[in-house]
C-alpha positions as CSV (number, residue, x, y, z in Angstrom):
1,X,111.1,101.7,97.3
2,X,114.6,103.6,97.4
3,X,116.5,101.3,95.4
4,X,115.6,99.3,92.0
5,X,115.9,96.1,92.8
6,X,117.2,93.1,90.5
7,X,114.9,90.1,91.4
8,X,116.0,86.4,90.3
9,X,113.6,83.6,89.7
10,X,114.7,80.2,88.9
11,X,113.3,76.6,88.7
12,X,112.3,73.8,86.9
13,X,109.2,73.9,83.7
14,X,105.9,74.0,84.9
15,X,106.9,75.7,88.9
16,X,104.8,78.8,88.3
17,X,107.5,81.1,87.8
18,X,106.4,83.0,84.6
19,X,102.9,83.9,86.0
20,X,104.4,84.6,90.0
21,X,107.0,87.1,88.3
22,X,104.5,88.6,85.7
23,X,102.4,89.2,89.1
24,X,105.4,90.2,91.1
25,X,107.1,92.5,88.7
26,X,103.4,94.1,88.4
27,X,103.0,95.0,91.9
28,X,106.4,96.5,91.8
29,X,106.1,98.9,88.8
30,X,108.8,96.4,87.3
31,X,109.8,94.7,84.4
32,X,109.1,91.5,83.7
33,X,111.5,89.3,81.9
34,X,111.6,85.7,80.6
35,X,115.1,84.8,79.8
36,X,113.9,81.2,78.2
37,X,112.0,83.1,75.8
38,X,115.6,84.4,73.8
39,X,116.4,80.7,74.0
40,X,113.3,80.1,72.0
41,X,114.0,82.6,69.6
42,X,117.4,80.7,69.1
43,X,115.6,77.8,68.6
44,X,112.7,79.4,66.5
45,X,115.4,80.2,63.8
46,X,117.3,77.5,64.0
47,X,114.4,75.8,62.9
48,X,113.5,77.9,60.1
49,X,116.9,77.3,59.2
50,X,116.4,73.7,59.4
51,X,119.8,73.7,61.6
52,X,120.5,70.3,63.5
53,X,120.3,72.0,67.0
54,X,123.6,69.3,67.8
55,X,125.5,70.7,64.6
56,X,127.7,72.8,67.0
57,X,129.2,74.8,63.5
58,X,125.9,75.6,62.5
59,X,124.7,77.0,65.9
60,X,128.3,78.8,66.1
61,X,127.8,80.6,62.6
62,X,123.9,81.5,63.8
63,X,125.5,82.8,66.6
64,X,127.5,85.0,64.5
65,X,124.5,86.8,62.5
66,X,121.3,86.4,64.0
67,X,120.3,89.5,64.9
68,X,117.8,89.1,68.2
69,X,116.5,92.2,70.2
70,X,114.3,93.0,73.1
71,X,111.5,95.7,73.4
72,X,109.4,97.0,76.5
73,X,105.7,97.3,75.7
74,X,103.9,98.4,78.5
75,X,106.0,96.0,80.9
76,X,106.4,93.1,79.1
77,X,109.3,92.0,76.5
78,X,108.8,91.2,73.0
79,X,110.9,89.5,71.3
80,X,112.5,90.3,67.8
81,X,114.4,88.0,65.2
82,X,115.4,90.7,62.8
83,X,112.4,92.6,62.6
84,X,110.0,90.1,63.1
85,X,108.1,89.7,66.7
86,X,107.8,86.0,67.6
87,X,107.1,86.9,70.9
88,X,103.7,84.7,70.3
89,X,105.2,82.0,68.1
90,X,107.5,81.1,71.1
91,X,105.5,78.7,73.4
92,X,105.4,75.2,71.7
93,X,106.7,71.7,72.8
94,X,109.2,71.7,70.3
95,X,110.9,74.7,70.7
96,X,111.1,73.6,73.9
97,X,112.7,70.7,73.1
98,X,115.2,72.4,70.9
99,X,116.6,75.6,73.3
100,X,116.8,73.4,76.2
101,X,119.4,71.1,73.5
102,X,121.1,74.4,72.0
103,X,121.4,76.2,75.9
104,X,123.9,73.6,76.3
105,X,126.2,74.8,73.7
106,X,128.8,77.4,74.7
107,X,128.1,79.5,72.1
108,X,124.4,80.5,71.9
109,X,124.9,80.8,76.3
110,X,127.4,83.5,75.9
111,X,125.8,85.1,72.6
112,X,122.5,85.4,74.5
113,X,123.8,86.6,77.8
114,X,124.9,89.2,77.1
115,X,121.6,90.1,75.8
116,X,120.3,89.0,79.6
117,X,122.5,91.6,81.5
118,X,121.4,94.6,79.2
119,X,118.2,93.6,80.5
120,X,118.7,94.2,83.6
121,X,121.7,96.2,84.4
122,X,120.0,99.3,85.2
123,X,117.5,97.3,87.7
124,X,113.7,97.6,87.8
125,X,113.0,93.9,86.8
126,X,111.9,90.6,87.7
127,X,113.9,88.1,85.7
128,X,113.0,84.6,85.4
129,X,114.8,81.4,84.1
130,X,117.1,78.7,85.0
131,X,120.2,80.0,85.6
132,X,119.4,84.0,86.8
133,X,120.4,83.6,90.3
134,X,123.5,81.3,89.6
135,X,124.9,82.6,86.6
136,X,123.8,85.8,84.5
137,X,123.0,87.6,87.8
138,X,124.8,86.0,90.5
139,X,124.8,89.0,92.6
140,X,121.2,90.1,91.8
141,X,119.7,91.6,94.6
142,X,117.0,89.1,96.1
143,X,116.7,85.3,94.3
144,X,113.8,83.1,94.8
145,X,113.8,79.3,93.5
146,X,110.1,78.4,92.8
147,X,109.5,74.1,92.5
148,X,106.3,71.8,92.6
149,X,106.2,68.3,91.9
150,X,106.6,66.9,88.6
151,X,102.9,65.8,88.4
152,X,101.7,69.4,89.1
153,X,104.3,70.9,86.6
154,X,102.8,68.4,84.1
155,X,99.4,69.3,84.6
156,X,100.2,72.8,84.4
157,X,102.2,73.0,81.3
158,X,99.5,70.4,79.5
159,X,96.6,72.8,81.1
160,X,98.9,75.8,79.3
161,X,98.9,73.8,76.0
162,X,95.3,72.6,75.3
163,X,94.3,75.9,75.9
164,X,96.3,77.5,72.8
165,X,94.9,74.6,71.2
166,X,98.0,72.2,70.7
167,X,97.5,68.8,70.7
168,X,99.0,67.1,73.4
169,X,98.7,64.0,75.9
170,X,99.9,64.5,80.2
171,X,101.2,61.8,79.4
172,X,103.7,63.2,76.7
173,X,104.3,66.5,78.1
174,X,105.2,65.0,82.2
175,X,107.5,62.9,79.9
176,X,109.2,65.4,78.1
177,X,109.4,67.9,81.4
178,X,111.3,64.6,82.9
179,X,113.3,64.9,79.9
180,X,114.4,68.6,80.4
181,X,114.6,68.7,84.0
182,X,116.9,65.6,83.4
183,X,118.9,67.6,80.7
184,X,118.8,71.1,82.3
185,X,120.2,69.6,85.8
186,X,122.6,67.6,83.7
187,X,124.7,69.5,81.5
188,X,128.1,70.6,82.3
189,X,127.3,75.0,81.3
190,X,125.2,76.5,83.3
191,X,123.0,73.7,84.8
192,X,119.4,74.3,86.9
193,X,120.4,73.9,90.4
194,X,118.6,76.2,93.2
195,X,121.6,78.7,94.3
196,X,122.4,78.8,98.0
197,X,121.0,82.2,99.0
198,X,118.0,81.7,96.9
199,X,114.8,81.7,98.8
200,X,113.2,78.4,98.2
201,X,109.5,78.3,97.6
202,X,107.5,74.9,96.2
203,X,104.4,75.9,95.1
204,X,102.6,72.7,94.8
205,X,99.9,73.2,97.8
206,X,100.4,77.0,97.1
207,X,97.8,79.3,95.0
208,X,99.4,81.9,93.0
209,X,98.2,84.4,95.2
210,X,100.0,82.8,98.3
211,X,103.2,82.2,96.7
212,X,103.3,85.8,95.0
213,X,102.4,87.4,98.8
214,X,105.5,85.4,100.1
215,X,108.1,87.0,98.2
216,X,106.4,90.3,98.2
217,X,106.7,89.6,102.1
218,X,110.3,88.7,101.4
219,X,110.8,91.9,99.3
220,X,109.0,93.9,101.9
221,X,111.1,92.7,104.5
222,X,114.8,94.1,102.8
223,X,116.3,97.1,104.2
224,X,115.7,98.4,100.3
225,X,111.9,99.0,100.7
């Protein structure tokens, strides 16, 4: 490869985006990169803070002094609030809940992307999210836009869950992904739509192995390789 390439992978919960890009970025030699997961962190202090995530004041003066950073181990990105790694603390149904409700506020969207483009300015990296290809890298190099139906994205994200022990219900977690996809596609900043020269992949009838050999075909296939 001549050229290190910014990829951008969007799409709704549940679409099989983190584990296609952790596979993608592998084969490459890249980084991997989940945007969500500084949205997380947001919401991870906001609720050691015991901030109401619609108290736009408080989320403005979090903006202000939280201190969130971003290290490379080995390929992947941990996550730092202050000096504490909550990389691992950063995959529950609540926070969920709360950074889909605080990524519609102004405020935390332009204090965290800026933290986005440092991550990939220099190229390298496969970053995934919701609004890569259409917002904090609208000129990336190649986008893909990964979907599945809303049962299959259910099942996932509830497979995900029981095994790090949570207690949930499909029936809980397929209503809460109807409530974020509603929410993410809804809000005025920076809402999930698929951009228009993202490649389009719906992986419900897919393995992970087929959809990750489709964009590596797609990759393959640019006058960059």
């Amino acid at each position: 490869m001549t050229k290190e390439l910014i990829i951008a992978m969007d799409g709704p919960s549940g679409a099989g985006k983190s584990t296609a890009a952790r596979s993608v970025a592998a084969r490459l030699g890249y980084l991997y990169f989940e945007s969500g997961a500084l949205y997380r962190a947001m919401a991870w202090q906001v609720i050691q803070e015991a901030i109401d995530p619609e108290n736009i004041e408080s989320l403005k003066n979090l903006c202000r002094r939280i201190e969130i950073s971003i290290q490379n181990v080995q390929g992947q990105s941990r996550i730092l609030v202050g000096q504490k790694d909550v990389t691992d603390e950063l995959k529950t149904p609540i926070l969920d809940r709360v950074s889909s409700q605080i990524s519609a506020v102004a405020p935390v969207r332009e204090r965290l992307l800026h933290l986005q483009r440092q991550v990939g300015r220099r190229g390298g990296v496969v970053i995934e999210g919701r609004d890569i290809g259409s917002v904090v890298f609208p000129n990336a190099d190649l986008k893909f836009y990964l979907d599945a139906s809303t049962e299959l994205r259910a099942r996932r994200r509830y497979d995900e869950l029981r095994r790090r022990g949570l207690n949930v219900t499909l029936e809980s977690v397929c209503e809460e992904i109807q409530l974020r996809d509603h929410r993410d596609m809804q809000r005025n900043l920076a809402p999930l739509k698929r951009p228009e020269d993202a490649i389009y992949i719906d992986t419900t009838h897919l393995t992970l192995d087929q959809v990750v050999d489709t964009m590596m075909g797609e990759i393959k296939g640019r006058a960059w390789v």
